[in-house]
C-alpha positions in Angstrom: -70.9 233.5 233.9 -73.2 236.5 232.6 -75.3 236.8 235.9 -74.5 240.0 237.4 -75.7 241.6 240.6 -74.2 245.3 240.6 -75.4 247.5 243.7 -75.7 251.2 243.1 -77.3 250.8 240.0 -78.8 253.6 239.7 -75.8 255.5 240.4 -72.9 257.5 238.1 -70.5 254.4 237.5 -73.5 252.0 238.4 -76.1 252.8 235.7 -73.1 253.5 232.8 -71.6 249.7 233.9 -75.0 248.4 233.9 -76.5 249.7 230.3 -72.7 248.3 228.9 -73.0 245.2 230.3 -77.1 244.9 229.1 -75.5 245.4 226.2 -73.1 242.7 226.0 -75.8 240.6 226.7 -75.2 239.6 230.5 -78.2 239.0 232.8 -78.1 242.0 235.5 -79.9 242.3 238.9 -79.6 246.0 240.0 -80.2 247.6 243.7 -80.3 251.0 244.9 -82.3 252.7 247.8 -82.3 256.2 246.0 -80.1 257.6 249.0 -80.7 261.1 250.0 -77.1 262.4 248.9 -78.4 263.7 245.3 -82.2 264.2 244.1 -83.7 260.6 243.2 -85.1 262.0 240.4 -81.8 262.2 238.5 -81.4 258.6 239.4 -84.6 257.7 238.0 -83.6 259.4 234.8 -80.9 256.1 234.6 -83.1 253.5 235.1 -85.7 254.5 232.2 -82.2 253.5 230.2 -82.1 250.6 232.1 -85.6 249.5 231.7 -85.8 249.1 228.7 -83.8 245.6 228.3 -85.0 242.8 229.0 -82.8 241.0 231.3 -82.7 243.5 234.1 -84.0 243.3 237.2 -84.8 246.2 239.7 -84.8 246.2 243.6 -85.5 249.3 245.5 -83.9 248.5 248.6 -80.7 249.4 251.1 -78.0 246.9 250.8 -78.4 246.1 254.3 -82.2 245.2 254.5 -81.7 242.5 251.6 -84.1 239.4 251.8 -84.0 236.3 249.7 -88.2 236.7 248.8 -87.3 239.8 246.8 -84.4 237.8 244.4 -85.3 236.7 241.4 -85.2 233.1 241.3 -82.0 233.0 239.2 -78.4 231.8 240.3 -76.6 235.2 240.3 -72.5 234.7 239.3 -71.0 237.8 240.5 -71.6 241.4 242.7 -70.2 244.4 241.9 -70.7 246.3 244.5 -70.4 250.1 244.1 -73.0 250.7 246.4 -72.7 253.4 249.4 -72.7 257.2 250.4 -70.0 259.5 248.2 -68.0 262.4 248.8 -64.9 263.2 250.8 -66.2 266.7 252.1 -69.8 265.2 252.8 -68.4 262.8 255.3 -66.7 265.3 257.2 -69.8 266.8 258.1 -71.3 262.8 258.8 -68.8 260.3 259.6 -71.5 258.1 260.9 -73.4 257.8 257.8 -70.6 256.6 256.1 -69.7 254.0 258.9 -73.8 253.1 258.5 -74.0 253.1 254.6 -70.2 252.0 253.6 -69.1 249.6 256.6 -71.7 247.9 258.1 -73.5 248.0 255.1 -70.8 246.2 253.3 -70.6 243.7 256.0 -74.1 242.7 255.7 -74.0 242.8 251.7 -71.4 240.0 252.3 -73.1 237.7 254.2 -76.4 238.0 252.2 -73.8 236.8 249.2 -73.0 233.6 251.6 -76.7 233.0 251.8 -77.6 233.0 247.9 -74.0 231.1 246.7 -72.4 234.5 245.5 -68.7 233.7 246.2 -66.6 236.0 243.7 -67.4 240.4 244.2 -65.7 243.2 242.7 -65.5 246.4 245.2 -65.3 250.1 244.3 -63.2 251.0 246.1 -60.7 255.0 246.0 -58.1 256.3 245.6 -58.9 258.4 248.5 -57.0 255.6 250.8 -54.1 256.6 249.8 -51.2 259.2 251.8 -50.4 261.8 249.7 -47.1 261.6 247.7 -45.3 263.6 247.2 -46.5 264.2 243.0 -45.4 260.1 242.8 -48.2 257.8 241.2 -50.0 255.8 243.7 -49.3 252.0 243.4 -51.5 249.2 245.1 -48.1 247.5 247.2 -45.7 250.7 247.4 -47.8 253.7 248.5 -49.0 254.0 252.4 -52.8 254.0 252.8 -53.3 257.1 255.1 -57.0 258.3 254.2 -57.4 261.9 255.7 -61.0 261.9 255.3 -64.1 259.5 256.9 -65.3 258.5 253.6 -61.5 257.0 252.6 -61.6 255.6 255.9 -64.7 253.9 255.4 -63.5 252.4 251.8 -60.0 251.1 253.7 -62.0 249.3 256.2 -64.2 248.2 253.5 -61.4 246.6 251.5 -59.7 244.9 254.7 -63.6 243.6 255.7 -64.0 242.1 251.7 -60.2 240.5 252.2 -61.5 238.8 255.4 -64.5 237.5 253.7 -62.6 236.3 251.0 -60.2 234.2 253.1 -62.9 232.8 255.4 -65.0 231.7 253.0 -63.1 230.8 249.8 -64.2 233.5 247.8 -63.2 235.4 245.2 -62.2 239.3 245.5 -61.0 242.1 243.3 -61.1 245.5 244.7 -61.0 248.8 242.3 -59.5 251.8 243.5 -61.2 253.9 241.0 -60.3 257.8 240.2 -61.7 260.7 240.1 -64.2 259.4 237.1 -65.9 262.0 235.1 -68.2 261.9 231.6 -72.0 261.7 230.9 -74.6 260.8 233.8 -72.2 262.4 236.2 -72.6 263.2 239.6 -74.0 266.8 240.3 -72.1 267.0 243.4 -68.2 266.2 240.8 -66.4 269.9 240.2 -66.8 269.0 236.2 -70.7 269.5 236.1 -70.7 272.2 238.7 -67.9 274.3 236.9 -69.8 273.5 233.5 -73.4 275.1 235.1 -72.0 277.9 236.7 -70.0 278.4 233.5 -73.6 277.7 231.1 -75.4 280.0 233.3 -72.4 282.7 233.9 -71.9 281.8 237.9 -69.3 282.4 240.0 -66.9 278.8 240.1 -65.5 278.4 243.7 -61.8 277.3 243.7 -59.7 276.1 246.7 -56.4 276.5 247.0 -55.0 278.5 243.2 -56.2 276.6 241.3 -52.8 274.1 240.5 -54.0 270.5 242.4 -54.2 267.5 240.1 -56.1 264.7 239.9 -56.1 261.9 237.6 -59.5 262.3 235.4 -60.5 259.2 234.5 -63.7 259.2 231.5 -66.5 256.7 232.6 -66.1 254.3 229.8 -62.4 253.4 231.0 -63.5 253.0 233.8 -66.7 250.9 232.8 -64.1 248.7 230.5 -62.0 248.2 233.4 -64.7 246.8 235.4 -65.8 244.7 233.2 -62.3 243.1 232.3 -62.7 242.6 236.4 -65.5 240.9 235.7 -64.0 238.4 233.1 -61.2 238.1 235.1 -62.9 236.9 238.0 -65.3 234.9 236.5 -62.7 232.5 235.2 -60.3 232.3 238.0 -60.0 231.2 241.4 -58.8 232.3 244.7 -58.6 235.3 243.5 -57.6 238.5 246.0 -56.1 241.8 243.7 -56.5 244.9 244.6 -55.7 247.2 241.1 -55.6 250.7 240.5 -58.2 252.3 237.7 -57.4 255.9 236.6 -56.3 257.3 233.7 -52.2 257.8 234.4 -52.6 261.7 233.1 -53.3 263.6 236.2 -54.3 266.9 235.5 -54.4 270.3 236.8 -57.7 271.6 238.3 -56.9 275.0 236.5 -56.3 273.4 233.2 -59.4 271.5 233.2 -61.2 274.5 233.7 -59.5 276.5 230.7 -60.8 273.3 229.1 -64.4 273.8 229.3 -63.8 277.8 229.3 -63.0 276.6 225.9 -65.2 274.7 224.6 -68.3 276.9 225.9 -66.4 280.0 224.9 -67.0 281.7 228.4 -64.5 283.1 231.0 -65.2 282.1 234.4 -65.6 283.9 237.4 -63.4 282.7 240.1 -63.1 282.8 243.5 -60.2 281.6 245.5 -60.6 280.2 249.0 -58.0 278.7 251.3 -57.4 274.5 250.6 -59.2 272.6 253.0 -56.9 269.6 254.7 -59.1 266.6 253.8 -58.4 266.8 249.8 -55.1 265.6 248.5 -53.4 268.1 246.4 -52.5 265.4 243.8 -53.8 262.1 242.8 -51.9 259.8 240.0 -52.7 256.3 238.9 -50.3 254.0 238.7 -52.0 251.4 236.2 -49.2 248.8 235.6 -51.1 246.5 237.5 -54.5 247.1 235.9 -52.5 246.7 232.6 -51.3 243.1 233.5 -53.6 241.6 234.8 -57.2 243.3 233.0 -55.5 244.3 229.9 -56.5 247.5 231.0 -55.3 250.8 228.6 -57.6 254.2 229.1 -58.6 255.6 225.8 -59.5 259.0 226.3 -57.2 261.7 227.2 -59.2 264.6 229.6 -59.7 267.0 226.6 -61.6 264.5 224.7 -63.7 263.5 227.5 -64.6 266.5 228.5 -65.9 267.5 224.5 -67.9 264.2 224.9 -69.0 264.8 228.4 -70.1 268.7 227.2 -72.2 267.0 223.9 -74.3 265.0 226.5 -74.9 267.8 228.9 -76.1 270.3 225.7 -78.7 267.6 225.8 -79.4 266.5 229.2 -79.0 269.4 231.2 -82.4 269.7 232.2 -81.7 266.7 234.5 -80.1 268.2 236.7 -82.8 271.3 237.5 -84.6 269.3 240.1 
């Protein structure tokens, strides 16, 4: 199986996974609707990458206008479906996009797939889903899903929507609950690049809380590995439902990170404190045994050594991000 549709191609994880698995020689169909929630142009900075292989195919379109005249006429093997609007804060502000862009999108993404013969999909899903605990790893069966903000919410409903599909209609399933992933192409919106610009152009960084939350940094080629052991996976299995944790199993203090790239770009930054907001978790640790089982899944690259590589791309590529 090497025919791959991945939705949100144009994306962070989306363009990285698709230019690795071009690479490996696979057959990949990517969508994206350039959504509002960054500039497009940074997106389009991807897809030049992407464009220049042969075997991939482009759609402009949202995930829920999909029609058949606009596939290439090729049997497509799997989705991996990372497509949808980002950001826990963002969807405080606009629950219903995320009900719009994550849910109901995802609902009608899944029964396009019934249309074309697409029976096995692999889901991003977050760690975002889960209740706080306590500085315990979160594991898939032991930790309570309590998401505090929309966006969570909308990735929980998501995964219980994709579970559904996969029972009613004998389909395969493997949903990611990915962490807090970080490297080169990465989001403006992540604290990494906008610590690392304010930082470059001796800004003020914006901290809440003091500075001592973790979260599990996970570089995007672990991540991009683990999806693509997903892939494997699925591809020769059957009846198939697993829902796996992808982080790195180091989480991280925000405060340390920064002293990381204070570094590195031999600058001290200049930091203001404001009061936690409710919606974040404090902590965020991946338990992995499961991703280790089953994937063969072992992140490579500690934080400091993703954020050296991550701060080598952006010397290079900054000017992407001036739009």
């Amino acid at each position: 199986m090497n025919k791959v549709i991945i939705t949100g191609c144009a994306g962070f994880i989306g363009s990285n996974l698709a230019s690795s698995m071009l690479q490996e020689g696979y057959t990949v169909l990517g969508i994206d609707n350039f959504h509002s929630y960054y500039p497009k142009e940074i997106k389009e900075e991807r897809l030049k990458i992407l464009f220049r292989f042969s075997k991939f195919y482009f759609i402009e379109t949202d995930i829920a206008n999909l029609d058949l005249k606009d596939f290439v006429n090729l049997k497509w093997d799997v989705c991996i479906h990372l497509a949808g609007t980002p950001g826990v804060l963002h969807s405080v502000k606009f629950p219903e996009e995320y009900e719009c862009n994550n849910v109901k999108a995802t609902k009608k993404l899944l029964s396009f797939l019934n249309k074309i013969g697409v029976k096995k999909l692999i889901f991003s899903s977050s760690s975002s889903i889960y209740k706080e605990n306590q500085h315990e790893f979160f594991n898939e069966s032991k930790t309570s899903i309590a998401p505090r903000s929309p966006y969570g919410k909308s990735k929980e409903k998501c995964e219980k929507i994709i579970k559904h599909w996969s029972l009613m209609n004998d389909a395969d399933a493997i949903i990611l609950r990915l962490f807090s992933v970080y490297g080169p192409g990465i989001r403006p919106d992540l604290a990494l690049l906008k610590f690392t610009r304010a930082l470059d152009k001796n800004e003020t960084i914006t901290i809440y809380g003091d500075g001592k939350s973790c979260r599990d940094y996970t570089f995007i080629k672990d991540i991009v590995n683990g999806i693509n052991a997903a892939t494997d996976y699925i591809s020769h299995k059957h009846k198939v439902f697993r829902i796996i944790n992808l982080g790195n199993g180091r989480p991280v203090q925000l405060n340390s990170m920064i002293e990381m790239i204070e570094e590195r770009l031999h600058r001290t930054a200049k930091k203001i404190f404001i009061p936690s907001n409710h919606i974040e978790m404090s902590y965020t640790g991946a338990d992995i045994s499961v991703a280790r089982d089953i994937l063969g899944y072992e992140p490579q690259y500690k934080l400091e050594e993703g954020i050296n590589l991550f701060l080598e791309w952006y010397n290079q590529n900054k000017s992407i991000y001036e739009f």
